[in-house]
C-alpha positions as CSV (number, residue, x, y, z in Angstrom):
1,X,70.6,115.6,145.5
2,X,74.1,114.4,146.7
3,X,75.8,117.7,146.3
4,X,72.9,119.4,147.7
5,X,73.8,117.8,151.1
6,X,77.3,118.2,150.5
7,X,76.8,121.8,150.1
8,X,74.6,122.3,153.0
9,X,77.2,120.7,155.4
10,X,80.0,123.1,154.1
11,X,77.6,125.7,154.6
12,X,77.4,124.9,158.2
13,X,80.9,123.8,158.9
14,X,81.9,127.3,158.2
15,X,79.4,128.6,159.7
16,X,77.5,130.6,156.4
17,X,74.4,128.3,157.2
18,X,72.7,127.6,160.7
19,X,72.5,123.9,162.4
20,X,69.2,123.4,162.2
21,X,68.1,125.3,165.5
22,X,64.9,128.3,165.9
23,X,66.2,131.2,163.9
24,X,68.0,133.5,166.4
25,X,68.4,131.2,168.6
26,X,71.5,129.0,169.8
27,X,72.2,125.5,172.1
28,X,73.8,127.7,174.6
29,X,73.2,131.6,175.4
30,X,76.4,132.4,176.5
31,X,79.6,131.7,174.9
32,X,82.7,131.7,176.9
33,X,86.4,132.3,176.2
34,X,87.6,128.8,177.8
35,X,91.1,128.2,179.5
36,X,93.5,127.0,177.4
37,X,95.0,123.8,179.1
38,X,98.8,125.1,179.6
39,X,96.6,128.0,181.5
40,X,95.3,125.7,183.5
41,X,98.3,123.6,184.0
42,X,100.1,126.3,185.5
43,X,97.8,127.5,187.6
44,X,97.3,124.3,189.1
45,X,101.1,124.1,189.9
46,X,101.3,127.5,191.7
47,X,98.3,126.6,193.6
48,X,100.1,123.5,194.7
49,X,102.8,125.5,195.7
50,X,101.0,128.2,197.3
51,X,98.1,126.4,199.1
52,X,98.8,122.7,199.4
53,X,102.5,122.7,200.5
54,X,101.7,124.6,203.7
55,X,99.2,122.9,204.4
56,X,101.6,120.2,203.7
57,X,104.1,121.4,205.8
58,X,101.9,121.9,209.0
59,X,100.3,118.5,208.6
60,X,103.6,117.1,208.6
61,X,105.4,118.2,211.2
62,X,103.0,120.4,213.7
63,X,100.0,117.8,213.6
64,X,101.9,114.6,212.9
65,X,104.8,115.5,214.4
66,X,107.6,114.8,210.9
67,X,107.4,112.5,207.9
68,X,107.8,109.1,210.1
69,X,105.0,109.7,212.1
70,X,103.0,110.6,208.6
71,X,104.2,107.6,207.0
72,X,102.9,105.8,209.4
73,X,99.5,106.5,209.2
74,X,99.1,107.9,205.6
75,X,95.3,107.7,205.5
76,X,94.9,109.8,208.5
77,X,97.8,112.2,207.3
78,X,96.1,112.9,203.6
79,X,92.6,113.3,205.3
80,X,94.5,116.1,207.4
81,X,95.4,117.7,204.0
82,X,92.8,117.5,201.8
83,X,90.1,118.7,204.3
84,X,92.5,121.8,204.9
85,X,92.7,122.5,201.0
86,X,89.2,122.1,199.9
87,X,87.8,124.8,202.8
88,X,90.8,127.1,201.4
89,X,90.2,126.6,198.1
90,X,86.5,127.0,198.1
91,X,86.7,130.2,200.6
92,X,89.0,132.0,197.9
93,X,86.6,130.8,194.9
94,X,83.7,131.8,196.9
95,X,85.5,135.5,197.5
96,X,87.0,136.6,193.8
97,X,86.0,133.1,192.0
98,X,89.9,133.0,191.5
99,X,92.4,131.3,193.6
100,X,95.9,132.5,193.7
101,X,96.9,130.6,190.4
102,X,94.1,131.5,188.8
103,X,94.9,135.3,189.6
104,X,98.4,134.8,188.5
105,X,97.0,133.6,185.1
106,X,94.1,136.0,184.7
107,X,91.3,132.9,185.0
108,X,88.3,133.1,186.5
109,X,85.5,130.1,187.5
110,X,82.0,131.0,186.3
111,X,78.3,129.3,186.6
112,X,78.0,128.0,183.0
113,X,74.3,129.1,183.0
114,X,74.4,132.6,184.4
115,X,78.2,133.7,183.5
116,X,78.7,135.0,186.6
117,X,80.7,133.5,189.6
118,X,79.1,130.5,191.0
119,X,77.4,130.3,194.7
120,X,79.2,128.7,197.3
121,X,77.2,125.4,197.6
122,X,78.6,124.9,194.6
123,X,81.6,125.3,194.8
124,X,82.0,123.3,197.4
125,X,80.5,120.8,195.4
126,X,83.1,121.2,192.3
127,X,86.0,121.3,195.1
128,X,84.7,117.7,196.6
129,X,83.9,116.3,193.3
130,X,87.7,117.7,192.7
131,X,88.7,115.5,194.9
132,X,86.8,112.5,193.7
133,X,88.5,113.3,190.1
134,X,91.4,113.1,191.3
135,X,91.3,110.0,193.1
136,X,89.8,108.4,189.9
137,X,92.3,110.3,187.2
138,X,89.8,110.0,184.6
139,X,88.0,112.9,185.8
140,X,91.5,115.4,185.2
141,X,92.3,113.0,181.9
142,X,89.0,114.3,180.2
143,X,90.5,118.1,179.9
144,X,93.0,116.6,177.6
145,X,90.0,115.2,175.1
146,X,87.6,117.8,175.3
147,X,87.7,121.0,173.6
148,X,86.4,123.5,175.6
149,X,89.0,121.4,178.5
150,X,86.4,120.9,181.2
151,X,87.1,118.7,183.7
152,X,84.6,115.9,185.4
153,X,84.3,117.8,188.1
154,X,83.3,120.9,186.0
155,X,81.1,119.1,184.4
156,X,79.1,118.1,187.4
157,X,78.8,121.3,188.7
158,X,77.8,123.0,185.3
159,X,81.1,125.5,185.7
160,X,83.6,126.4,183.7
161,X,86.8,127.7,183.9
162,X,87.4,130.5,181.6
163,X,90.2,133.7,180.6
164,X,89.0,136.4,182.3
165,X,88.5,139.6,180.2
């Protein structure tokens, strides 16, 4: 009976046998080609470098008038940049689902349910919950321990990040 079992688990860990699921039928219709995490990595830089440091930039010195006056009041300074970035970031999403990193690296942000690019109440809702992950770190640590490298903010908002065709 033991090797009956032992079988039947090598049958399904390479895939000859199914998991124990309706015939035909899977956990989840679609299945996605997810973003590799050096993808994802370097997307993330060039949008730091092409959205947040001008927005940077103009915080700085146009609204705060330089890097004293910022330093100064820090809370007021970061609330002057992050506001800025999410409206960008959810405007270009909400357009092509790409920003300009992801364009640069051929990624795309998709609705984990339908496959197609998400609606905009929610991205807005990945792009605060961003924010949220980033202030807690564990949310951006999870990509690093998960296999298909979603994020906790991805995982909230049932999207996914994925290598456009």
């Amino acid at each position: 009976m033991r090797s009956k079992e032992k079988k039947r688990f090598r049958d399904i860990k390479q895939k000859k046998a199914s998991t124990g699921a309706a015939p035909g039928k899977s956990r989840s219709p679609f299945t996605y080609p997810y973003a590799s995490l050096g993808e994802k990595i370097k997307a993330f830089i060039t949008d730091s470098f092409m959205l947040l440091m001008p927005i940077m930039y103009i915080v700085f010195y146009l609204v705060m008038g330089g890097r004293e006056a910022f330093g100064e009041d820090k809370l007021t300074g970061w609330i002057y940049i992050f506001i800025p970035l999410v409206i960008v970031q959810t405007l270009f999403l909400a357009k092509t689902a790409q920003t300009p990193g992801y364009r640069a690296y051929n990624l795309r942000l998709i609705d984990e349910s339908t496959g197609e690019k998400p609606s905009f109440l929610i991205i807005l809702f990945r792009n605060l919950c961003a924010l949220l992950s980033f202030f807690s770190i564990i949310g951006w640590v999870m990509m690093f321990f998960r296999k298909d490298r979603k994020t906790l903010h991805d995982l909230l908002s049932h999207t996914a990040v994925i290598t456009k065709p």
